[in-house]
N, C-alpha and C positions, 0 to 999 in steps of 0.2 A: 623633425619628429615632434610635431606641435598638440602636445596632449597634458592636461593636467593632469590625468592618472596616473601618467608614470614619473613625475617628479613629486607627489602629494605626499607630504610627509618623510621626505627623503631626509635621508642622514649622512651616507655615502656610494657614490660610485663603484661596483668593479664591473667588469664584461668580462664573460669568458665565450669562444666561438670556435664552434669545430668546424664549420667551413664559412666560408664569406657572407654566404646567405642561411645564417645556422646558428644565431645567439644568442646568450641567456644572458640578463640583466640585471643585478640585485643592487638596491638601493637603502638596504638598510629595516625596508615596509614587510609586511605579509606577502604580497607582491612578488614573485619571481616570473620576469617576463621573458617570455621566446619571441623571437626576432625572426622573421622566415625572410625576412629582405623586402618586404611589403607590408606586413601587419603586425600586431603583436596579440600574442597568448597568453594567459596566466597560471602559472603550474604551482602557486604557493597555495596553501592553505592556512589556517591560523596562527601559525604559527609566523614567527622574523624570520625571513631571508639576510642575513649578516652579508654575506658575501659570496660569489661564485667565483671560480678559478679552473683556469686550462690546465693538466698536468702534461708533462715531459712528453705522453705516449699521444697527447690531444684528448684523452676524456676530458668532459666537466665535475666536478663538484659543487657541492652547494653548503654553506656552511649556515646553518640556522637552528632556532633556538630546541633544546629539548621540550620535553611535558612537564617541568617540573620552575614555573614561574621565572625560566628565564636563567637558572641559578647552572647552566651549562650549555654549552654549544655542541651538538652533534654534526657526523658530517653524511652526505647523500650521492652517490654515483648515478649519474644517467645513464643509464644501460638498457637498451633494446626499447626507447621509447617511453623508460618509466625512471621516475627516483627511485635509487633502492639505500635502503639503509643501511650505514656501515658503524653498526651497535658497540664494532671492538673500539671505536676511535670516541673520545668526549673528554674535553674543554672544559674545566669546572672551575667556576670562583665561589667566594666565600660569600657573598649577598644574591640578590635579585636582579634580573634582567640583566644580563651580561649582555655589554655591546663592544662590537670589533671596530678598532680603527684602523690602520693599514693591516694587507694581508696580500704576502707574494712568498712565492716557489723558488727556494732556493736552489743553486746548480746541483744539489748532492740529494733534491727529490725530498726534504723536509718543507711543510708548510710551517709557515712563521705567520705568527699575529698577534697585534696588539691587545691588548683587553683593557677594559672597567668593568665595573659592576654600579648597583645604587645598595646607598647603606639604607639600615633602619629608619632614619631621617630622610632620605629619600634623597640624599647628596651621592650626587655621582663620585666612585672611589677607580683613578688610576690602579691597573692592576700588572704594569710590565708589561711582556711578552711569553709566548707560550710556541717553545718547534715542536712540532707531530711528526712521523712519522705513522704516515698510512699503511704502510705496509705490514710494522710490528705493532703496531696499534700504540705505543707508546706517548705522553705527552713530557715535555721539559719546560718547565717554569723559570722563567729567570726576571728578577728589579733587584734592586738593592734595598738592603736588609741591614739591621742592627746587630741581628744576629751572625757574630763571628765566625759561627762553623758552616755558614751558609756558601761562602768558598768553597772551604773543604768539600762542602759536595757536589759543587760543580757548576752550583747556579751564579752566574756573571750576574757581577752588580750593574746595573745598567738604570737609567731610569726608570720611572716607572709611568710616567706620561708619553707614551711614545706614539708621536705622528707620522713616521714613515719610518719604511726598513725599504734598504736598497744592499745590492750585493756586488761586489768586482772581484773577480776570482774566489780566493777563500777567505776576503773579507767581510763581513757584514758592518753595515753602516746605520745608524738609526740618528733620527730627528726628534726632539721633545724641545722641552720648555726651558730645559740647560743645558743645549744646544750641540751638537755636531757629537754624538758616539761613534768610535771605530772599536770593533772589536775582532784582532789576530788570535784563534785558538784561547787561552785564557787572558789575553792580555785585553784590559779594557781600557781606555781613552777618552774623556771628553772633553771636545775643544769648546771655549770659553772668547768670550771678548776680549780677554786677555792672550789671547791665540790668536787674535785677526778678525773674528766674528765681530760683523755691526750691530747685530743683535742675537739672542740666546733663546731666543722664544720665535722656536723655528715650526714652520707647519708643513714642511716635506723633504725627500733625499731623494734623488735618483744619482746615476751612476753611468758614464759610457760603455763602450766594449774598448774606448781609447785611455780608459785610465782617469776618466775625469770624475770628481765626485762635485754635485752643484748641490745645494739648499737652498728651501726658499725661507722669506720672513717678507715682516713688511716693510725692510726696510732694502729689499732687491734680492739678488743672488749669488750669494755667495761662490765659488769655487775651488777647488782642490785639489793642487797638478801634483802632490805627491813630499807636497814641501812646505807651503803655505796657502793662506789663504786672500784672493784678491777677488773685487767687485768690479766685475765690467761697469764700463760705461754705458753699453745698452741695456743693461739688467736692472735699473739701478729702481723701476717702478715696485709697488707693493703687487708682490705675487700672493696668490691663495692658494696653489698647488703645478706640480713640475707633472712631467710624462717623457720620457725617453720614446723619440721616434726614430726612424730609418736614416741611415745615413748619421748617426752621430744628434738628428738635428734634436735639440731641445725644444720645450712646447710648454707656455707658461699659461695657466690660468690667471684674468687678472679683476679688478673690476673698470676695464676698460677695452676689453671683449679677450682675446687669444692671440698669443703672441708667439714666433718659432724662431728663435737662432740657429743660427749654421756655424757658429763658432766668430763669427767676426763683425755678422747685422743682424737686424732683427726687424723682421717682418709682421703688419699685425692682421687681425680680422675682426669687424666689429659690425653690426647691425647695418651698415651700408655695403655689406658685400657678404650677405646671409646668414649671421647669427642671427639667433632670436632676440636675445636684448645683450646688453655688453657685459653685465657683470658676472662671470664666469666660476661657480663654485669650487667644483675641482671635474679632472680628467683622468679619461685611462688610454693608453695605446691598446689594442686589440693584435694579435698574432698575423696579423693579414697587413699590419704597418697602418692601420685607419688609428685614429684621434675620438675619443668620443669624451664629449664634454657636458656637462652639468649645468644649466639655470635653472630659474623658479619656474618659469613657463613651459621647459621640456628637453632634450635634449638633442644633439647636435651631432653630426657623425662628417668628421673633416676625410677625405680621400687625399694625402698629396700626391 
């Protein structure tokens, strides 16, 4: 899918697709692109497209910016051919331009997603995470705070740079820059290089349905059978972002094209066998078990 439009200014990946030939593409831009399985459309208007996401029942959403300089995220159903807007649900940080970094649907139908904002100074400011609930229109804010009573009402300290959220049963799992959080109900965890981590400036989580939790950094990939943490020997290159595909198999972004473990090799793909160029941003699995992945030049949609 060889077009400068749709990676121009891109910041991140998601896809969301109600049938195979049927997808919406946000990239972070104004930009929200439909996918008909031949061409592409463009349904945004001035406003960011943050992100899109499948829910449980297969609608799309769209998560992009309010009217109001950025200083909130609303969310948009596709219904009957049109966005419609859902007014009870908004996202709010304390600055300007709020931008989403990971953003996934958790098993129990809350969305979770990371925030920042830009201060006064126009420094971009870590803002935690934020679960919704669509349905009661409710938002939960949670990072770690000074303030003590902040427990007491419920918000998990967790960092507040956070680059991926991944889920295995009732656990949530998050990646940032002080590496490896688990969090059971209120109990919160972060693993540390003094835990096994070869490094703590982590830039994704995913999770199996076999119980595996993997991380990426640049210093390979981490894993986590439940006990500690060890670094395969095939993983051991600088990854820039993970994807959970079919069959368990793993699928690394790198900059040395796309990479997929099966749990014991690892297979690659790189501009002699149809990428566009090697260096691979980041990826998303789509609901159909397709790969789609991220360069400067355009993007890439893998079938295994």
């Amino acid at each position: 899918l060889r077009t400068g439009q749709l990676t121009r200014e891109a910041q991140r990946l998601s896809v969301a697709c109600q049938t195979q030939q049927d997808c919406f593409i946000a990239l972070g831009t104004t930009k929200l692109w439909h996918w008909d399985g031949t061409s592409f459309t463009n349904h945004g208007d001035s406003r960011v497209v943050h992100a899109v996401l499948r829910l449980a029942d297969g609608r799309v959403i769209a998560l992009r910016d309010g009217h109001s300089e950025g200083k909130n995220v609303t969310f948009a159903l596709f219904s009957e051919d049109k966005w419609v807007d859902q007014p009870a649900v908004k996202v709010e940080v304390p600055g300007r331009h709020a931008q989403l970094g990971a953003v996934r649907l958790a098993p129990d139908g809350l969305v979770w997603l990371s925030l920042s904002y830009q201060d006064k100074q126009g420094s971009r400011v870590p803002y935690g995470i934020a679960a919704v609930d669509l349905e009661l229109g409710t938002v939960f804010y949670h990072r770690a705070s000074f303030d003590k009573e902040a427990t007491k009402q419920g918000i998990l300290p967790v960092p507040v740079d956070i680059s991926g959220i991944a889920f295995l049963d009732d656990t949530l799992w998050l990646s940032s820059s002080q590496g490896a959080t688990r969090v059971i109900g209120e109990e919160v965890k972060t693993f540390i290089e003094a835990d096994g981590l070869r490094s703590e400036l982590l830039r994704a989580v995913v999770c199996s349905s076999g119980g595996m939790v993997y991380t990426a950094s640049s210093r390979g990939v981490g894993t986590w059978d439940g006990e500690r943490w060890t670094y395969p020997d095939e993983l051991r290159t600088s990854i820039n972002d993970l994807a959970m595909g079919k069959n368990r198999h793993l699928w690394l972004a790198t900059d040395r094209g796309l990479g997929v473990y099966d749990g014991a090799n690892t297979k690659r793909l790189d501009t002699s066998r149809g990428l566009l160029e090697n260096r691979v941003l980041d990826l998303e699995s789509d609901s159909f078990g397709r790969i789609w992945l991220r360069s400067e030049q355009g993007l890439v949609v893998v079938s295994p």
